[in-house]
ROSE-4610 file (N, C-alpha, C; in Angstrom, 1 decimal, always signed):
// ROSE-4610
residu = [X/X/X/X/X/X/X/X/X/X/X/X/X/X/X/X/X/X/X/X/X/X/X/X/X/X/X/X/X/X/X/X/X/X/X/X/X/X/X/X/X/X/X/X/X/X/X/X/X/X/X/X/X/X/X/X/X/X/X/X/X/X/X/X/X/X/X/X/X/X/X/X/X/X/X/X/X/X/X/X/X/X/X/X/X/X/X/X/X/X/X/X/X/X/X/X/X/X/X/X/X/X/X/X/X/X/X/X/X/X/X/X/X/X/X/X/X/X/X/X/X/X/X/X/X/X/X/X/X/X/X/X/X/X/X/X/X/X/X/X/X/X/X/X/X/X/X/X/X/X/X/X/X/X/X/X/X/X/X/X/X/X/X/X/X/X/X/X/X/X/X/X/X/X/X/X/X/X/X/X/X/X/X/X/X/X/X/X/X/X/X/X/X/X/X/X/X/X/X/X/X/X/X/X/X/X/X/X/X/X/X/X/X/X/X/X/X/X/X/X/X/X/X/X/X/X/X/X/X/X/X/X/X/X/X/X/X/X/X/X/X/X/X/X/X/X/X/X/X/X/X/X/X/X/X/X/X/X/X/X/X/X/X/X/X/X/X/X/X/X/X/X/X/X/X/X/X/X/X/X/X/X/X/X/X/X/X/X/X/X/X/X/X/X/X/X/X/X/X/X/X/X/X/X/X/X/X/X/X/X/X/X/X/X/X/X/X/X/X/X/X/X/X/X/X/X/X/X/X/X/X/X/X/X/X/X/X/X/X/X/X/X/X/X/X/X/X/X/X/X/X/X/X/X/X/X/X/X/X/X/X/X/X/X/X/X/X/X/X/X/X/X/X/X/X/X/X/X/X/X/X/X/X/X/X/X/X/X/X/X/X/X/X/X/X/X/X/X/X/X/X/X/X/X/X/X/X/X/X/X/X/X/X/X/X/X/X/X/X/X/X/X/X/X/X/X/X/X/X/X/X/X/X/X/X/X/X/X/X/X/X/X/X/X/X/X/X/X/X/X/X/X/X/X/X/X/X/X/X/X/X/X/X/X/X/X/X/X/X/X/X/X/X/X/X/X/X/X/X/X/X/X/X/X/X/X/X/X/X/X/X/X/X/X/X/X/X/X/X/X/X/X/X/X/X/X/X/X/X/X/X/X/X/X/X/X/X/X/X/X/X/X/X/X/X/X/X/X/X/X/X/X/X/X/X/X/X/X/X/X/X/X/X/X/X/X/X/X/X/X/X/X/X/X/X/X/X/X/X/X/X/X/X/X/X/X/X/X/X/X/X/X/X/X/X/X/X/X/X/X/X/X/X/X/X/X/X/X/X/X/X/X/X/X/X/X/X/X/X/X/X/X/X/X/X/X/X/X/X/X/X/X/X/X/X/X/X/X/X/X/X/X/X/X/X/X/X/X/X/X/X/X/X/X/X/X/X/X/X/X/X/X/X/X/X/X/X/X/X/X/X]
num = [1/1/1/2/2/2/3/3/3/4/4/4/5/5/5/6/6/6/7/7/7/8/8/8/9/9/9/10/10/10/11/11/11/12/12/12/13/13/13/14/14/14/15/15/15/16/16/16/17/17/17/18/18/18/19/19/19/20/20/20/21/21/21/22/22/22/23/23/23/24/24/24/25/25/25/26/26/26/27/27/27/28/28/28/29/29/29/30/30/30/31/31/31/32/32/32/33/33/33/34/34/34/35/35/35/36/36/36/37/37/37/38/38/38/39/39/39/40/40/40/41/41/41/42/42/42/43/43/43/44/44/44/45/45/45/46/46/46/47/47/47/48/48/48/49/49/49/50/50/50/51/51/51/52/52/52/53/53/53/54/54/54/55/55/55/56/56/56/57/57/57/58/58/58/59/59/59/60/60/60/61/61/61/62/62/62/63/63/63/64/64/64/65/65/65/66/66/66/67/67/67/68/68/68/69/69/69/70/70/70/71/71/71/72/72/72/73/73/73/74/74/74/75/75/75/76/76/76/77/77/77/78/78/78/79/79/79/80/80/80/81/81/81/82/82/82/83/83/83/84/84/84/85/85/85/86/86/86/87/87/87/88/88/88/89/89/89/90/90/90/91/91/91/92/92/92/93/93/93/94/94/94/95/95/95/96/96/96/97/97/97/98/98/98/99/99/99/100/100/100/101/101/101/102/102/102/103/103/103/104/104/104/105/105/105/106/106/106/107/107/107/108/108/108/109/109/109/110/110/110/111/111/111/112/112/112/113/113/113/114/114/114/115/115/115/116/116/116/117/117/117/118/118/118/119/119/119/120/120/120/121/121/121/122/122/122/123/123/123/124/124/124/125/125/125/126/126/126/127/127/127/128/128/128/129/129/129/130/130/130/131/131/131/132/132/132/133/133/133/134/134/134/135/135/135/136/136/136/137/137/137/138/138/138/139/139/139/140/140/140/141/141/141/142/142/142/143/143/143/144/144/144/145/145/145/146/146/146/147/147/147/148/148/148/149/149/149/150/150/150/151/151/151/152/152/152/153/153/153/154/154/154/155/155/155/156/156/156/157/157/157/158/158/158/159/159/159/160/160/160/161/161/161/162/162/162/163/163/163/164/164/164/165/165/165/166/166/166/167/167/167/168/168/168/169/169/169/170/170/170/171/171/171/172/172/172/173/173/173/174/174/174/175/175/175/176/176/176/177/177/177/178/178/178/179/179/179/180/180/180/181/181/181/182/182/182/183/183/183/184/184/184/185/185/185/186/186/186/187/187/187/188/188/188/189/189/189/190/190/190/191/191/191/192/192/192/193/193/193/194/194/194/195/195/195/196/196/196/197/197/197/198/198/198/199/199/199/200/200/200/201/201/201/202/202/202/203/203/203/204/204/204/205/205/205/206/206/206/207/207/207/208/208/208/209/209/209/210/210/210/211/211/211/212/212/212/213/213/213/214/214/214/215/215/215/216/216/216/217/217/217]
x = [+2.6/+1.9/+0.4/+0.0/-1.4/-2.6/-3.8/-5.0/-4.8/-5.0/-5.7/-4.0/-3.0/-1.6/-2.2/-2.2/-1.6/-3.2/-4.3/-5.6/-4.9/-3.8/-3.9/-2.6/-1.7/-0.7/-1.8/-2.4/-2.8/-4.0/-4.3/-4.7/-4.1/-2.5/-1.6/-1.4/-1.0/-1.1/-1.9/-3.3/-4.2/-4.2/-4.0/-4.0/-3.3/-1.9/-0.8/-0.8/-1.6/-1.1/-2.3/-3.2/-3.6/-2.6/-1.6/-0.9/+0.3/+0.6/+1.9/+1.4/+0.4/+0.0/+0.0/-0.4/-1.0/+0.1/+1.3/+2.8/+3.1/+3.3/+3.8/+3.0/+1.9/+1.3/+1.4/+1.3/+1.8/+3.5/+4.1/+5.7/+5.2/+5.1/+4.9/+3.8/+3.2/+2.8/+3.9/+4.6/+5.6/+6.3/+6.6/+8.0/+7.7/+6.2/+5.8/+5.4/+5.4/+5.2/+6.5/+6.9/+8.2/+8.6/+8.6/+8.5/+10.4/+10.1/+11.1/+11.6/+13.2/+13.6/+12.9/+12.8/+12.2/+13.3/+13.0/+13.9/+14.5/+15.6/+15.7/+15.2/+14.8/+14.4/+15.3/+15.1/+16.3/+17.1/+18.1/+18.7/+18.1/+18.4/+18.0/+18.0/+19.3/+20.3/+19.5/+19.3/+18.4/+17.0/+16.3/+15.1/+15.1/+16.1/+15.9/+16.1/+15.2/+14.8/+14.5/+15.0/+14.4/+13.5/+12.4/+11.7/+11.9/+12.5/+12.5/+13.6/+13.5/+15.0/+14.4/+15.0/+14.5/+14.5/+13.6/+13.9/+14.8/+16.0/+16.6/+16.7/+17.3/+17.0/+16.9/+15.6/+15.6/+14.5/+14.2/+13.1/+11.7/+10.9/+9.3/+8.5/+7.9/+7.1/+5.6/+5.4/+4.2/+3.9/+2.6/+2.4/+1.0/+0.4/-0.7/-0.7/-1.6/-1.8/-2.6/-3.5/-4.6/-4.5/-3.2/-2.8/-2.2/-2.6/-2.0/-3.1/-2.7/-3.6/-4.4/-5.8/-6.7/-6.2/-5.3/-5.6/-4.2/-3.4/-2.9/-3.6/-4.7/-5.2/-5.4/-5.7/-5.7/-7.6/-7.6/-9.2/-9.0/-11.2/-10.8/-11.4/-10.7/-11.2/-11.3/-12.3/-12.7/-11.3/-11.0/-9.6/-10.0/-9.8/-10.1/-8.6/-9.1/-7.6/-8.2/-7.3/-7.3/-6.3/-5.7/-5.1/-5.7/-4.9/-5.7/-5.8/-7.0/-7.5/-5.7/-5.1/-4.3/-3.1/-3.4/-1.7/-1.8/-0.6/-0.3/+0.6/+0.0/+0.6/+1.2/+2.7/+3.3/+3.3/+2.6/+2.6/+3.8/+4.8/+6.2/+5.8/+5.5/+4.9/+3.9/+3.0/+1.2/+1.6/+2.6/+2.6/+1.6/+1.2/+0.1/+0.8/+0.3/+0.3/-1.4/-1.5/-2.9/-3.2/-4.2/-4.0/-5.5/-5.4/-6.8/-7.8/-8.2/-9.7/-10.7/-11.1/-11.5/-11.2/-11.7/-11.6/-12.2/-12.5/-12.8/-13.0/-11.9/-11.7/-10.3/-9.6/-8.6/-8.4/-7.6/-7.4/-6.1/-6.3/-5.4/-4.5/-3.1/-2.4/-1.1/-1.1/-0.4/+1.0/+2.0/+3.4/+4.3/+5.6/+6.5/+7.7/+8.8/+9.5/+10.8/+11.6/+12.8/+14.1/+15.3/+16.3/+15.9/+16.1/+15.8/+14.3/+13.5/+12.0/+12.4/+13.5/+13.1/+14.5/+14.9/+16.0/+15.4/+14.0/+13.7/+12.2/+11.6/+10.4/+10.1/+9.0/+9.1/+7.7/+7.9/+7.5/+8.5/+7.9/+8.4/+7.7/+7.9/+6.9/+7.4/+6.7/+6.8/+7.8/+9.4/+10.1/+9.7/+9.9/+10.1/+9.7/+8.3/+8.0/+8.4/+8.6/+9.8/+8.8/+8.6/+7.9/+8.9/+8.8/+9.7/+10.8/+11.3/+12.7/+14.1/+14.8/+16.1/+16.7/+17.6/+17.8/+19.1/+19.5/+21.0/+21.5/+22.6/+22.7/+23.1/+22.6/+23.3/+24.7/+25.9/+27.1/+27.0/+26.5/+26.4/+25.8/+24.7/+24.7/+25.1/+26.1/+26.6/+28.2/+28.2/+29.5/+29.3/+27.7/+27.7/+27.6/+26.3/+26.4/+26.9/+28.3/+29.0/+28.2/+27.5/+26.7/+25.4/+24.9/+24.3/+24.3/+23.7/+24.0/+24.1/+25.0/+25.2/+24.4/+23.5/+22.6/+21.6/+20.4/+19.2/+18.0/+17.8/+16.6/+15.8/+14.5/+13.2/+12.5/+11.5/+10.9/+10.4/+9.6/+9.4/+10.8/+10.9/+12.0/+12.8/+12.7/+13.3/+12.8/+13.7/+13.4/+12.3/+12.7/+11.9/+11.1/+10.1/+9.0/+8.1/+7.2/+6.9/+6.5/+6.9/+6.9/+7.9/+8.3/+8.7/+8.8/+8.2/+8.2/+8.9/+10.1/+11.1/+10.6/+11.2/+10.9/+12.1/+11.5/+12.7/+13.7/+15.0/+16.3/+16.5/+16.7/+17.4/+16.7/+17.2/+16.6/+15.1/+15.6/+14.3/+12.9/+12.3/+11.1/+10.3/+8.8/+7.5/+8.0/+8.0/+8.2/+7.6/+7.6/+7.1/+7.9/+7.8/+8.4/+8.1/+9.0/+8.9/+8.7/+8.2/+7.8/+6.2/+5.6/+4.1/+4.4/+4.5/+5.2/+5.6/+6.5/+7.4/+6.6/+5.2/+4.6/+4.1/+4.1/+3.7/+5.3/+6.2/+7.3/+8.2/+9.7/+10.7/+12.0/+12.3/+13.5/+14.6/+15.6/+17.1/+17.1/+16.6/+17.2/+15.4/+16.1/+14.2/+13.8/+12.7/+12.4/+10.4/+9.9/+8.7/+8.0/+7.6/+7.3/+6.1/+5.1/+3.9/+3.6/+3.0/+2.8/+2.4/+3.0/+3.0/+1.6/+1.1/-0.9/-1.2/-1.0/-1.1/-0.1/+1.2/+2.0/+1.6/+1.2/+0.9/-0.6/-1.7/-3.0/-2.4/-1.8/-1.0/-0.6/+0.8/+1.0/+0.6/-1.0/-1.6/-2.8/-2.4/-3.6/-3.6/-1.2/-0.6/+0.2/+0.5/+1.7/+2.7/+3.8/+4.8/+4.5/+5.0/+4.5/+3.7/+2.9/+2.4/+3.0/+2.6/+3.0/+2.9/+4.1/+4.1/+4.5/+3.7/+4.2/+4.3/+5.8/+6.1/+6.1/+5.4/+5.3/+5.9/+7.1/+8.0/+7.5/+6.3/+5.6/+3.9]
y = [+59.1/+58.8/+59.2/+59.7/+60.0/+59.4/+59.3/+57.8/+57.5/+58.5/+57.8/+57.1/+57.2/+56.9/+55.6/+55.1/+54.3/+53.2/+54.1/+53.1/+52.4/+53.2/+52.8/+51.7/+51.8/+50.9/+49.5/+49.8/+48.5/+47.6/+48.7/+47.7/+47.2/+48.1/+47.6/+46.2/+46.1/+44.4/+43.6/+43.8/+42.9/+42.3/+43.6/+43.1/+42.4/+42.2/+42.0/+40.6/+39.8/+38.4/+38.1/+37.8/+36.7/+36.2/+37.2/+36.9/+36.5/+36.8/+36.1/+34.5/+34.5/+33.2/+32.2/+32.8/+32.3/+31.4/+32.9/+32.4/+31.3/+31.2/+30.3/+28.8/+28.6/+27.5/+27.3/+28.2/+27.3/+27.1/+27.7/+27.1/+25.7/+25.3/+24.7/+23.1/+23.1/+22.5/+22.3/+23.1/+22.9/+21.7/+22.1/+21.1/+19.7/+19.7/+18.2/+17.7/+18.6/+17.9/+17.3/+17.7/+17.4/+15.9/+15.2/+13.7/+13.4/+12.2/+11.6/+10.8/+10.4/+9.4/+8.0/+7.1/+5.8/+5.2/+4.6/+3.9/+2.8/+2.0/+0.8/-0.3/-1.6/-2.6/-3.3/-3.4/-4.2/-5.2/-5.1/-7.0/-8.2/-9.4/-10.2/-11.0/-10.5/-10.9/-10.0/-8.5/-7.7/-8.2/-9.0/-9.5/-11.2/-11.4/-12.9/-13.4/-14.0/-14.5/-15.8/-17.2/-18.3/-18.6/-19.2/-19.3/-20.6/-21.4/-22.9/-23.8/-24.8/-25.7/-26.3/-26.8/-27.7/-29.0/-29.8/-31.1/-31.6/-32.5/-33.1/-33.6/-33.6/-34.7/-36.1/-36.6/-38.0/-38.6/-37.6/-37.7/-37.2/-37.9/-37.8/-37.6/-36.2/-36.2/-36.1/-36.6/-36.6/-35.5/-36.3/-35.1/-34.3/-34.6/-34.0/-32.7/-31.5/-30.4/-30.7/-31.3/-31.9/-31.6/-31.3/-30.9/-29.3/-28.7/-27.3/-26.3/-25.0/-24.3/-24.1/-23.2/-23.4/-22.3/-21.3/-20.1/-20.7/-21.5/-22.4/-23.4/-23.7/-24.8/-24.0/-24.9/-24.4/-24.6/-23.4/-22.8/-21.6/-21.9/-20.7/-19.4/-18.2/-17.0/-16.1/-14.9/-13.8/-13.1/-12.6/-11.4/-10.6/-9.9/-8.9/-8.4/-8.6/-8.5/-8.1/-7.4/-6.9/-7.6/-8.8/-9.5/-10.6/-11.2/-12.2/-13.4/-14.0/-15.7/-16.3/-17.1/-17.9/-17.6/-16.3/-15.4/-15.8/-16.4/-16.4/-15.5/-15.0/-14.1/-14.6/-14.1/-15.1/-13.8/-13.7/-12.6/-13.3/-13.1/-13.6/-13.2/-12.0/-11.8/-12.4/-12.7/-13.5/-14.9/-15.5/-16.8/-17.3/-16.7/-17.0/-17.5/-18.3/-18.3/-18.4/-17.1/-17.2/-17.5/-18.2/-18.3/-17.4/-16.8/-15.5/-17.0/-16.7/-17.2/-16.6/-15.3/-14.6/-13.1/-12.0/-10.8/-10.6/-11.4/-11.7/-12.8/-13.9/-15.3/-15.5/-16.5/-17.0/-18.2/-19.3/-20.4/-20.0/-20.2/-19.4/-21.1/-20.7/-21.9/-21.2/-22.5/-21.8/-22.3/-21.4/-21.8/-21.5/-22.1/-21.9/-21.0/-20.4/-19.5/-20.1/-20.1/-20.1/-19.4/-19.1/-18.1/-17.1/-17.9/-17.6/-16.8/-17.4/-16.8/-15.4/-14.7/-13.4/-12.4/-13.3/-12.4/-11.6/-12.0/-11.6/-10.8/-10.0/-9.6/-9.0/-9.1/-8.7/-9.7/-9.5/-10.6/-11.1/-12.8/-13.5/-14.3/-15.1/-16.7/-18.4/-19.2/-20.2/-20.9/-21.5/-22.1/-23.6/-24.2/-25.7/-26.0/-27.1/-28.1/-29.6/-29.9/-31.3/-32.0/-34.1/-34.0/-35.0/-34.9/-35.6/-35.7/-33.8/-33.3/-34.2/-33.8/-34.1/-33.0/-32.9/-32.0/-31.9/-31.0/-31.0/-30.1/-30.4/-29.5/-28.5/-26.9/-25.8/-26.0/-25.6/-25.3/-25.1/-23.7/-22.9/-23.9/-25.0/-25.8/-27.0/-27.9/-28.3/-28.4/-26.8/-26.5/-27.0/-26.2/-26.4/-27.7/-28.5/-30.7/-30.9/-31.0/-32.0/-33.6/-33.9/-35.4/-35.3/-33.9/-34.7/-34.7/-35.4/-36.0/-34.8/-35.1/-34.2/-33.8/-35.3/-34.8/-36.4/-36.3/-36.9/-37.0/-38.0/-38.5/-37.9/-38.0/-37.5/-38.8/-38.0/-39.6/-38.5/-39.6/-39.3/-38.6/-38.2/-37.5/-36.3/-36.0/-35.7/-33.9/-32.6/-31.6/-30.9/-31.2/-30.2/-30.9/-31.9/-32.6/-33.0/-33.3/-34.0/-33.5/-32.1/-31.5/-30.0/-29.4/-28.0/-27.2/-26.4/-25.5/-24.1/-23.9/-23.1/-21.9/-21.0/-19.4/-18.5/-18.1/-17.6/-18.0/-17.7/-18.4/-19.3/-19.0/-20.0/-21.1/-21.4/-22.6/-21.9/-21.0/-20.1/-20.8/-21.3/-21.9/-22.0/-22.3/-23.5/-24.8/-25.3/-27.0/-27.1/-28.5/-29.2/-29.3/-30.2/-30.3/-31.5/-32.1/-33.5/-32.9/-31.7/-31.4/-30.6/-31.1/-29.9/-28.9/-29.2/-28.3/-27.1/-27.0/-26.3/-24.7/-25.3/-24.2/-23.2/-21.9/-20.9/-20.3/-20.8/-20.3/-20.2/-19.6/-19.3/-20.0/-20.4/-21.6/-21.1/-22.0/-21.5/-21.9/-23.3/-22.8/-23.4/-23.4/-23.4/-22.1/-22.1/-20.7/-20.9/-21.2/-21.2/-22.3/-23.1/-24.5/-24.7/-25.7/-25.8/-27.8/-28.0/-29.3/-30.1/-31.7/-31.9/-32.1/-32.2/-32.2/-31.1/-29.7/-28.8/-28.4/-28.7/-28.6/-28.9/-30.5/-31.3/-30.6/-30.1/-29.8/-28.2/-27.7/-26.2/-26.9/-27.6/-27.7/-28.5/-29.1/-29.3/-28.4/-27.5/-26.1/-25.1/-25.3/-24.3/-24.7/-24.1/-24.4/-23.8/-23.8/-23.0/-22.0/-20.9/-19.4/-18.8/-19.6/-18.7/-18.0/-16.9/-15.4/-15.5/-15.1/-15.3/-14.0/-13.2/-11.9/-12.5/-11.6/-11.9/-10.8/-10.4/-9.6/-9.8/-8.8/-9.3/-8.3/-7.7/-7.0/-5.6]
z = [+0.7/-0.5/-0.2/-1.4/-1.2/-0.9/-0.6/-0.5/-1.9/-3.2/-4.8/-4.9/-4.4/-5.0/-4.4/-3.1/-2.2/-3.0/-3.3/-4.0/-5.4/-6.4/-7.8/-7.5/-6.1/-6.1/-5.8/-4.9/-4.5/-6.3/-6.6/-7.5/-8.8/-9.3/-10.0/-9.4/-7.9/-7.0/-7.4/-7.4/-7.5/-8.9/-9.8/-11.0/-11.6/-10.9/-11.6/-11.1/-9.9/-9.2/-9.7/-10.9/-11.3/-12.6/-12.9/-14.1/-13.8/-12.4/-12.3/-11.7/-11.6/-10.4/-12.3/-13.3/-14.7/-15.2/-14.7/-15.5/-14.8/-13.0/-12.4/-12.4/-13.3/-13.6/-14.5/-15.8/-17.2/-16.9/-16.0/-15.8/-15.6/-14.2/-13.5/-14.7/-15.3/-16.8/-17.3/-18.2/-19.0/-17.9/-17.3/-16.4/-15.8/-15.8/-15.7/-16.6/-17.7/-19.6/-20.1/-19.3/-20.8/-20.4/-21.1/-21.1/-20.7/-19.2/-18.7/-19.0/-19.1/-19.5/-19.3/-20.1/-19.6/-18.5/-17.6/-16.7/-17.1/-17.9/-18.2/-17.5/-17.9/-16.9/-16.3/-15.3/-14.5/-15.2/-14.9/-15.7/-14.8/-15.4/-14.5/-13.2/-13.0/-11.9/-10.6/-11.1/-9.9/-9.7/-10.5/-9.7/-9.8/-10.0/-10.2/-8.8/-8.3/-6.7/-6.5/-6.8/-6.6/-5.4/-5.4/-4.2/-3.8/-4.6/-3.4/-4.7/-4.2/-4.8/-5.9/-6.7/-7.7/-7.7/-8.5/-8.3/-9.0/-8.8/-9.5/-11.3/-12.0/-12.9/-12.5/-13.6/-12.9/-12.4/-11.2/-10.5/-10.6/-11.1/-11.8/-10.5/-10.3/-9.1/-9.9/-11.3/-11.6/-13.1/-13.5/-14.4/-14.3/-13.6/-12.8/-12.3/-12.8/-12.1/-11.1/-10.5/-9.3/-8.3/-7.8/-6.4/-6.4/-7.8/-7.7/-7.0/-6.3/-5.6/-6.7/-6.4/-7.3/-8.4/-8.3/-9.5/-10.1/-10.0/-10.8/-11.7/-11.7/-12.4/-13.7/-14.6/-16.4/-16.0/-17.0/-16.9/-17.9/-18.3/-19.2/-18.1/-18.6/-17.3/-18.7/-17.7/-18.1/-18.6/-20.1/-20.4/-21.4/-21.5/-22.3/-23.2/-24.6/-25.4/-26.5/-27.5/-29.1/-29.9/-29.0/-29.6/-30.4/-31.9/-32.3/-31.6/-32.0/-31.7/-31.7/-30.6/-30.5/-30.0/-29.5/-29.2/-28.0/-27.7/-26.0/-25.8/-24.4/-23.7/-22.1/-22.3/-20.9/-19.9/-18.2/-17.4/-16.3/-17.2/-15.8/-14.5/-13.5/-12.7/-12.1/-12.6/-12.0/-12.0/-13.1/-13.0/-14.2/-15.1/-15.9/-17.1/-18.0/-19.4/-19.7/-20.9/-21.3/-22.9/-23.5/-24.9/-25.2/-26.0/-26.5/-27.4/-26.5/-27.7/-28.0/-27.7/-28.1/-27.3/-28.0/-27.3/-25.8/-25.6/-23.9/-22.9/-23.8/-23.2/-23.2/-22.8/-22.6/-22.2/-22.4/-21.3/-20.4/-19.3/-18.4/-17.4/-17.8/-17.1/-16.2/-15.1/-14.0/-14.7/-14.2/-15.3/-13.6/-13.7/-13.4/-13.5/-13.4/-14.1/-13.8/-14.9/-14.2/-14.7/-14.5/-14.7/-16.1/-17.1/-18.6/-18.6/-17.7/-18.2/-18.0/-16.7/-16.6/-17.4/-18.3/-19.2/-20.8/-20.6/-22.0/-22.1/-22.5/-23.0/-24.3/-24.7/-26.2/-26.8/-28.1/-28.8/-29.8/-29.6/-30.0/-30.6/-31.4/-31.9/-31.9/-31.6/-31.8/-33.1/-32.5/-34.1/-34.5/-33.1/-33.3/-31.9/-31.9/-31.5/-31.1/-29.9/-29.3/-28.9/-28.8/-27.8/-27.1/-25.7/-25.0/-25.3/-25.1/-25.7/-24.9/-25.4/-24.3/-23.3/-22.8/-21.3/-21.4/-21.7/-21.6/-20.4/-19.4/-18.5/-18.3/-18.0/-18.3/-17.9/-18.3/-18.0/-16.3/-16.0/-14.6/-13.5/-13.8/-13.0/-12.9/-14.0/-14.1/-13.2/-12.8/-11.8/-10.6/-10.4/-8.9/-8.7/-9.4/-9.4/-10.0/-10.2/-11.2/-11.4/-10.4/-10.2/-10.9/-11.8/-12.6/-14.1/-14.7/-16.2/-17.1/-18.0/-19.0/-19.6/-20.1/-21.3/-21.0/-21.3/-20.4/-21.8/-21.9/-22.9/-22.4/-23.4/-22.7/-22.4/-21.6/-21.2/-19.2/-18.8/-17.4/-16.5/-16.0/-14.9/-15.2/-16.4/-17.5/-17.2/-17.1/-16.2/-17.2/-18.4/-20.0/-19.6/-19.2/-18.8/-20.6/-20.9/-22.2/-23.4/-23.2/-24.6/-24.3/-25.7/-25.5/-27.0/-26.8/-27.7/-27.7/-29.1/-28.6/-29.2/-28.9/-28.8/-29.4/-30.7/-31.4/-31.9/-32.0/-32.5/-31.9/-30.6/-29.4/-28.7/-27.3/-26.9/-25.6/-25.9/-24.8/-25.4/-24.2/-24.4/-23.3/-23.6/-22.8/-22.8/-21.4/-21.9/-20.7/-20.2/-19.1/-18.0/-17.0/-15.6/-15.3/-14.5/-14.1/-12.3/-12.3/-10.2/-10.5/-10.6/-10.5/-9.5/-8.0/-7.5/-7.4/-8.8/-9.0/-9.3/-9.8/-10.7/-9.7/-10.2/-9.2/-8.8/-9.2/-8.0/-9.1/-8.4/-9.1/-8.9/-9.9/-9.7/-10.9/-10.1/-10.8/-12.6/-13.0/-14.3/-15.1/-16.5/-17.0/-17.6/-18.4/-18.9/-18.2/-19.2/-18.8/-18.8/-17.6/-17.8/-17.0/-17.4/-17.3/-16.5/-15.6/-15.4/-17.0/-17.0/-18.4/-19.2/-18.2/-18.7/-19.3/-19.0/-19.4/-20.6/-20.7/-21.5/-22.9/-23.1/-23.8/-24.4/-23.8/-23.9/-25.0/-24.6/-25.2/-26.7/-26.4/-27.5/-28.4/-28.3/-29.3/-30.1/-28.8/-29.6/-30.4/-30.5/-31.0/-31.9/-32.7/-33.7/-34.1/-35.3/-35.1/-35.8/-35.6/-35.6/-35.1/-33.9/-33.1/-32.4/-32.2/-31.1/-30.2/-29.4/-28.0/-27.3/-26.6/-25.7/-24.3/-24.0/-22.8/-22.3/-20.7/-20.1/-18.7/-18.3/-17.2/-15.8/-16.2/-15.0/-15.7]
């Protein structure tokens, strides 16, 4: 091959690799554009992890948050929301319930979780308000203690602890606890429960039809 042949090949080359380098990056775009399946969320069974036992029915270990670590205590904290004045928001994860009082406040309470809290996300709203509900025993733990009570007045000991406010159709709800304890952690049955001081303080701030988002991460 000639010099001018072997000159015009090499610059067909030069010319030709900023346009293939052009193509193999709008490829390379396209195929990380194109939108991935969403991953479903786990069921509940795959993250449901109790962290410690529950307390009995029966047994009143108090209605006092006072002894909870400090980022459990009810307080109002810095949030930032475009949610309206009064919407609680439940962070299953953090352990939080927060109520918007304004676009950059909240009262923030330490909650407990238990089986039901992590079967559901969405929004939902407040139906019906209890106070010093009754306690009926799930079936499922009912198997394993056959020794305890079927169905339990409210009043002190009592596991729904001194108020509960239900969520939606069903019995999925906020209620109380007869273990302060309990709060921060993950226990077998229960949805979202709050020491009764804080319970009681809630459900006089709220009423029925308020909005409730649950966030499971």
């Amino acid at each position: 091959m000639t010099r001018a042949g072997t000159t015009t090949a090499r610059l067909r080359k030069i010319r030709w690799q900023p346009v293939w380098a052009a193509w193999i990056g709008t490829a390379l775009l396209c195929f990380c554009s194109v939108p991935l399946p969403a991953a479903p969320r786990p069921l509940a069974p795959a993250i449901f992890q109790p962290t410690m036992a529950d307390v009995p029915p029966g047994v009143d270990h108090g209605n006092s948050g006072d002894d909870l670590p400090d980022q459990f205590q009810r307080r109002a904290v810095f949030y930032r929301s475009q949610l309206s004045v009064g919407t609680i928001i439940i962070d299953v994860a953090d352990g939080h319930l927060y109520l918007i009082e304004s676009e950059t406040r909240a009262l923030r309470y330490g909650i407990g979780v238990g089986r039901n809290g992590f079967d559901r996300a969405g929004l939902v709203s407040i139906t019906r308000k209890v106070e010093w509900p009754q306690w009926q025993t799930p079936p499922d733990l009912l198997a394993l203690q056959p020794s305890f009570p079927r169905v339990m007045a409210g009043g002190p000991g009592n596991p729904l602890g001194a108020r509960q406010m239900d969520l939606g159709s069903t019995t999925y709800s906020i209620h109380g606890t007869n273990a302060p304890e309990t709060i921060g952690q993950i226990l077998a049955w229960g949805c979202f429960r709050l020491v009764n001081e804080d319970v009681i303080d809630l459900y006089d701030r709220v009423s029925i039809g308020t909005r409730v988002i649950v966030r499971q991460n």
